[in-house]
C-alpha positions in Angstrom: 106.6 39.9 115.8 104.1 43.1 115.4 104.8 43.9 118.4 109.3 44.0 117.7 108.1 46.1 114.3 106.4 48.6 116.3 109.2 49.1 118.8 111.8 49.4 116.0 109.6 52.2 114.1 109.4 54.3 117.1 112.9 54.1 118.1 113.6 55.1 114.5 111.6 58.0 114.9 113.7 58.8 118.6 116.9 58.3 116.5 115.9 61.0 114.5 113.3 63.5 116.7 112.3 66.1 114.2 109.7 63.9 112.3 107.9 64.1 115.4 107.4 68.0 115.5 106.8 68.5 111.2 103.2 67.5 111.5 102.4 70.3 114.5 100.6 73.0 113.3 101.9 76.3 114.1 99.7 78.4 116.4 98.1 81.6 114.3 99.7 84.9 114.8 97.3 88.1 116.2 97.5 90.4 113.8 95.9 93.9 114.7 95.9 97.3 112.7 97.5 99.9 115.0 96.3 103.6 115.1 99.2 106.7 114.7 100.3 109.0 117.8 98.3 112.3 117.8 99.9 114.4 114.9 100.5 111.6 113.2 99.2 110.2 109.5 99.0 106.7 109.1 99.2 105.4 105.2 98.0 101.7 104.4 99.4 101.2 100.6 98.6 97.9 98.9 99.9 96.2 95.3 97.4 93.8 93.2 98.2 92.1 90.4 96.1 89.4 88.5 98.2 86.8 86.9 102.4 86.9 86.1 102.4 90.6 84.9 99.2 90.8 84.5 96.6 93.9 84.9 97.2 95.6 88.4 96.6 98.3 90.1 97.0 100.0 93.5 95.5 101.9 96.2 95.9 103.2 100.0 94.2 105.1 102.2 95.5 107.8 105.4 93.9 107.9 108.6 94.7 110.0 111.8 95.2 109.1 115.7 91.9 108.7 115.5 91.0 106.1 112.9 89.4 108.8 111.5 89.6 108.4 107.4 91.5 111.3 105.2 91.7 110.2 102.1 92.0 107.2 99.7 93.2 106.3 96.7 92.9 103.5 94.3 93.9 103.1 90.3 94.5 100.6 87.8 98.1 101.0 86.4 98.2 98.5 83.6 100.0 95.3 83.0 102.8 94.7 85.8 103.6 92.5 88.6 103.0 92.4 92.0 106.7 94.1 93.0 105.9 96.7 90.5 102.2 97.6 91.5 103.4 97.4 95.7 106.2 100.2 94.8 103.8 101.9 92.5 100.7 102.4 95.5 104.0 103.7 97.6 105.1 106.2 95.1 101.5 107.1 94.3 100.6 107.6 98.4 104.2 109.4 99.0 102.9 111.7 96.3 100.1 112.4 98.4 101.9 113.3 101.0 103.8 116.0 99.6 100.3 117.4 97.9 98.6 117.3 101.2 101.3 118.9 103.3 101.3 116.3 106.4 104.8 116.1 107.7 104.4 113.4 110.6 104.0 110.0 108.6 103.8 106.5 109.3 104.0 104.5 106.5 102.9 100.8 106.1 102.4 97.5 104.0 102.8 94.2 104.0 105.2 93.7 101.0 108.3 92.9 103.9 110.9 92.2 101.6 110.7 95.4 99.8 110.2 97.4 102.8 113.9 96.5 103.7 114.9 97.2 100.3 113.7 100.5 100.9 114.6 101.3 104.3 118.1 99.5 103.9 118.6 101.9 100.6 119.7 98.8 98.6 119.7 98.2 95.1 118.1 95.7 93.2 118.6 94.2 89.5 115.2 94.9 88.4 115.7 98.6 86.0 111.9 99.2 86.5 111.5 98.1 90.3 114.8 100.2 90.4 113.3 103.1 89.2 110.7 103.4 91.3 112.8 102.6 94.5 114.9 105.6 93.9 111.7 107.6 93.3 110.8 106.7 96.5 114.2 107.1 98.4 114.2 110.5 96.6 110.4 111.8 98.1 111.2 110.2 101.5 113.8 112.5 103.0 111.4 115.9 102.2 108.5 114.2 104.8 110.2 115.5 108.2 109.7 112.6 110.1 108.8 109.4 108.6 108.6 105.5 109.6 108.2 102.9 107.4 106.9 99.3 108.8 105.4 96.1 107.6 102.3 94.6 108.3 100.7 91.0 107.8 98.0 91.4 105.2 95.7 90.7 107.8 96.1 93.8 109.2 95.8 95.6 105.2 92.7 94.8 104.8 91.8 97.9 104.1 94.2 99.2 102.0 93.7 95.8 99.8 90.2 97.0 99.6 91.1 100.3 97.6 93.9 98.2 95.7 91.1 95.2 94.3 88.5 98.3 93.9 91.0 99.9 91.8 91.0 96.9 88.8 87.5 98.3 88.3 88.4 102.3 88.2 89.0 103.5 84.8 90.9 106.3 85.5 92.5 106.8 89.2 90.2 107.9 92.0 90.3 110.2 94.5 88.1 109.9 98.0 88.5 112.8 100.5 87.2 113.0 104.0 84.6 110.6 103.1 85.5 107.0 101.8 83.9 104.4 99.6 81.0 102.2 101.2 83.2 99.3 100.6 85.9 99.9 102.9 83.5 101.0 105.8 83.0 97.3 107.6 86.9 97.0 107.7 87.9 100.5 108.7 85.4 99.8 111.5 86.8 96.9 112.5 90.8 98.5 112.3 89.3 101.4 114.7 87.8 98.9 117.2 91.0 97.2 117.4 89.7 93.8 115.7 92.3 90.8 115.8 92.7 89.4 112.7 93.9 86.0 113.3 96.3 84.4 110.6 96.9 81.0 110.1 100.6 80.1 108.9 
């Protein structure tokens, strides 16, 4: 009789083959940062935000063809959300563009959704998020060429770095040429070509 039972529990699960896949765990995806063409400025931007609109900030950092490090950024911004403080360290690197004159840029994160916002020019309900999106789509067009392209957060490490160091900055900060001890392990690593594996 426990032998019938068994027979009719797999056939079940024949009958109906999806329950035998929903328990597979999905291989992890190779995530890698990538270094700009020669000419090229790459920005990493990153968003943090501790709690439902709670205190955030943001940060980023530029590098060349080279790895090589240009300059970083990190700030708090107050109370906000994680939407908010992604489009605020986008708005704040984009400003850094224009002040540092590079033309060529490649810009990247790992907030997807509102990368397609952005790129796809749409708009969204939010007044505030709205705000800054058109702020963006405003500063955009004066780079003369620009990319825009979404990375795992494996692969933003560093940029997450200067976003989490900027909860402890009381003002915003500034690094040029040279960048914070903190970030030197991971910018390393990016240079190297380091897979970051992550687990889905």
């Amino acid at each position: 009789m426990l032998a019938i039972t068994k027979i009719l529990r797999f056939e079940k699960l024949i009958q109906n083959p999806v329950c035998l896949f929903r328990s597979l765990p999905k291989a992890p995806i190779p995530v890698t940062w990538e270094k700009p063409k020669i000419g090229w400025t790459k920005l990493n931007f990153d968003g943090s935000s501790k709690g439902k609109a709670g205190k955030a900030s943001i940060g980023g950092l530029f590098r060349n063809h080279k790895a090589d490090f240009l300059l970083g950024y990190a700030e708090p911004i107050g109370r906000a959300n994680s939407i908010i403080a992604e489009l605020a360290a986008l708005r704040r690197g984009l400003e850094l563009v224009l002040e540092n004159g590079w033309s060529d840029v490649w810009l990247e994160g790992d907030a997807k959704t509102l990368l397609q916002i952005i790129a796809q020019r749409r708009q969204i309900r939010c007044a505030e998020a709205q705000r800054y999106i058109s702020h963006i789509n405003l500063i955009i067009p004066e780079i003369n060429n620009c990319i825009l392209t979404h990375i795992y957060r494996e692969g933003n490490r560093a940029a997450d770095k200067f976003a989490q160091m900027g909860h402890l900055c009381g003002k915003p900060q500034v690094w040029q040429h040279i960048p914070p001890n903190q970030v030197l392990s991971i910018m390393h690593e990016d240079a190297e070509g380091k897979i970051v594996f992550r687990k889905i």
